[in-house]
C-alpha positions in Angstrom: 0.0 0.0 0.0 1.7 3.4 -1.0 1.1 6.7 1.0 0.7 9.9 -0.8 1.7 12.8 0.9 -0.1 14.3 4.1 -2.5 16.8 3.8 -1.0 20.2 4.3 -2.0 23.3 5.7 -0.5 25.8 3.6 -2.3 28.3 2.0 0.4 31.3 1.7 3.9 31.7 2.3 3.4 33.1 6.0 2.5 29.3 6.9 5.6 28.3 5.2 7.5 30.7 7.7 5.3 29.8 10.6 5.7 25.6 10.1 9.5 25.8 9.6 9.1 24.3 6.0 12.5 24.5 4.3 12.1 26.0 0.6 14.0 24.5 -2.6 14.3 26.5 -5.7 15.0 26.8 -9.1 18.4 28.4 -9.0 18.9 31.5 -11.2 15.1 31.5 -12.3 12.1 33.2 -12.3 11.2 31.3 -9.7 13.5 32.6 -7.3 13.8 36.1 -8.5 9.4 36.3 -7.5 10.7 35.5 -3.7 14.2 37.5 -4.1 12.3 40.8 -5.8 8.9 40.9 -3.7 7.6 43.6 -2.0 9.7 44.7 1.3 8.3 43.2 4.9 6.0 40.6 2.0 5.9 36.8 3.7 7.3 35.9 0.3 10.3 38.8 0.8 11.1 37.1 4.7 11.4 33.4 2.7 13.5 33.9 1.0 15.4 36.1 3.5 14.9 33.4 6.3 15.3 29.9 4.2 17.1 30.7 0.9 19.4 33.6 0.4 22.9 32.5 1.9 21.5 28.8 2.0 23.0 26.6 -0.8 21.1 23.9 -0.2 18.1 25.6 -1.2 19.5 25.3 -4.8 19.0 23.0 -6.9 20.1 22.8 -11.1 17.4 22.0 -12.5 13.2 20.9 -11.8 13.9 17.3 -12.0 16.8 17.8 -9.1 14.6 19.9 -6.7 11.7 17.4 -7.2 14.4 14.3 -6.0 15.9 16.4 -3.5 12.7 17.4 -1.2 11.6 13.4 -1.5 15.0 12.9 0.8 14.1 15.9 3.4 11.7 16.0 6.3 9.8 19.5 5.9 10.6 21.1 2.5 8.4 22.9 -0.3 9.9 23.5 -3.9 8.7 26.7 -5.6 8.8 26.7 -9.1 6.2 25.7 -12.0 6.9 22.0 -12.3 3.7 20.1 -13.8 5.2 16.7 -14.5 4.4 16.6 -10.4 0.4 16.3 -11.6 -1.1 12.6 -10.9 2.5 11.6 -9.2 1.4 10.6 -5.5 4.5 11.2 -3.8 3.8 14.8 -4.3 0.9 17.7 -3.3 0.7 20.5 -5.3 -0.2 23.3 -3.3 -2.2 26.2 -4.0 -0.8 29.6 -2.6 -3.0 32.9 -2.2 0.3 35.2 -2.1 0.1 36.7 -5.2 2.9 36.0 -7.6 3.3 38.0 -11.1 3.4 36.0 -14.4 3.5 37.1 -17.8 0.7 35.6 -20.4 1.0 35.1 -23.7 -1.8 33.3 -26.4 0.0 32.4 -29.3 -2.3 31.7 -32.1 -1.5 30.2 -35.2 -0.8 31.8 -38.7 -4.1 33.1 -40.1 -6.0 31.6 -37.5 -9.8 32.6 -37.2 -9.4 33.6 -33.7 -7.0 36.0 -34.3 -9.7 39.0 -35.7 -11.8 37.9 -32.5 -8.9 38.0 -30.2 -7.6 41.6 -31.4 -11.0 42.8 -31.3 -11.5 42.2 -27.5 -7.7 43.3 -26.7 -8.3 46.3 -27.9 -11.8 46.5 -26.2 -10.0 46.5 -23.1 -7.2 48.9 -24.4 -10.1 51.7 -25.2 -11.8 51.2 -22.0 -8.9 52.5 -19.9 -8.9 48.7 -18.4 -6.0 47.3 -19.6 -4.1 50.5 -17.8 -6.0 49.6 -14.7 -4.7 46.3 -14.3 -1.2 47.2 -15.3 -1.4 49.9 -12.4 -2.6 47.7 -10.0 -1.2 44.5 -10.8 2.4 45.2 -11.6 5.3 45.8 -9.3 5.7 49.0 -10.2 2.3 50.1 -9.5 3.3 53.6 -8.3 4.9 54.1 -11.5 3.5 56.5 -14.3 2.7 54.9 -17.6 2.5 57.0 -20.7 4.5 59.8 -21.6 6.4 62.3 -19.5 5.6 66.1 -18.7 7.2 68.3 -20.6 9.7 70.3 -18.1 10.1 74.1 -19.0 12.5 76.0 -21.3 14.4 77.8 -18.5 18.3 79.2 -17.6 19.8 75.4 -16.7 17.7 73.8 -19.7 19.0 76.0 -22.2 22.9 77.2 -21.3 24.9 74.4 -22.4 23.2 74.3 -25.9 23.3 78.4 -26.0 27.0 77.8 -25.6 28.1 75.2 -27.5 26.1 77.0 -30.6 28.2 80.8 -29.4 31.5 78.4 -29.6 30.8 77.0 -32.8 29.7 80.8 -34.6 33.1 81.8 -33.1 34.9 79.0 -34.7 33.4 79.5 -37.5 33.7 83.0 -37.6 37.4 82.8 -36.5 38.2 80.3 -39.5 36.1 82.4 -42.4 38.5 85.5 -41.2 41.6 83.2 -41.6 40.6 82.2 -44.9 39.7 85.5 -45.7 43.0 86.6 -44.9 44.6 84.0 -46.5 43.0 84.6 -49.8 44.1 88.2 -49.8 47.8 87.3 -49.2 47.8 84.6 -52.2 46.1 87.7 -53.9 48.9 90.1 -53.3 51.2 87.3 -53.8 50.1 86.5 -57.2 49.5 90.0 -58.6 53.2 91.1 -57.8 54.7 88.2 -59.8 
């Protein structure tokens, strides 16, 4: 008779801190940069604070490694996007309420039918000011302007080193035309007395 794994009670990362779970990640991924880059004082910020950064053994090289590597530990979790887990009993995949940012893509193919239908609602939301809601609310950079900048005024500090590069140059020019001016002359005088 095989076991599957006990029944959990972890819905965000808080419980993760709270239980003493060790956490196993994806190093160098996308994964780990969600728990490295989250919001300051975040549960998912003090995780990766408390069980990964300046832990090696939180590591692993690729999903296959992390997945063999928690079968051999007491209390770990592996965060990371790993569906070949689905329908294997000697995992649980949990569902966490901490919200994590993903990007989504619908790739369609060439010509496809859907494509006008797709476009159409896209920019539905566009027009409708909703698509710039979610991005402020749902991005990390929330408090972040999208859109273009204000113009700043022309004043004294805008406008000096461009006022004087262009007096240089008129001088330099001005200083040259003289010198070929005189020039010219000379190879005049020079010419007419031979």
């Amino acid at each position: 008779m095989t076991s599957g794994p006990p029944d959990l009670s972890i819905a965000s990362f808080g419980d993760v801190l709270d239980q003493g779970y060790d956490v196993v990640v994806l190093e160098s991924s996308a994964n780990q940069d969600y728990l490295r880059f989250a919001s300051s004082g975040s549960d998912m910020q003090k995780v990766y604070a408390d069980r990964i950064d300046g832990n090696s053994d939180a590591f692993v090289g690729s999903n296959e490694e992390g997945k063999q590597k928690i079968l051999g530990m007491t209390k770990a979790l592996y965060f990371g996007s790993v569906l070949s887990i689905l329908g294997d009993d000697r995992y649980l995949a949990l569902q966490i309420t901490d919200g994590v940012e993903g990007s989504v893509a619908w790739a369609l193919q060439k010509n496809s039918e859907l494509t006008a239908c797709l476009n159409y609602h896209l920019s539905q939301l566009d027009e409708s000011g909703i698509l710039f809601k979610m991005r402020r609310r749902w991005t990390w950079r929330a408090s972040e302007e999208f859109g273009i900048a204000e113009a700043e005024p022309l004043d004294y500090e805008n406008i000096m080193f461009p006022f004087c590069v262009l007096v240089i140059s008129a001088a330099v020019a001005l200083i040259l035309a003289i010198a070929e001016r005189i020039k010219r002359s000379c190879l005049d005088r020079n010419y007419k007395a031979t």
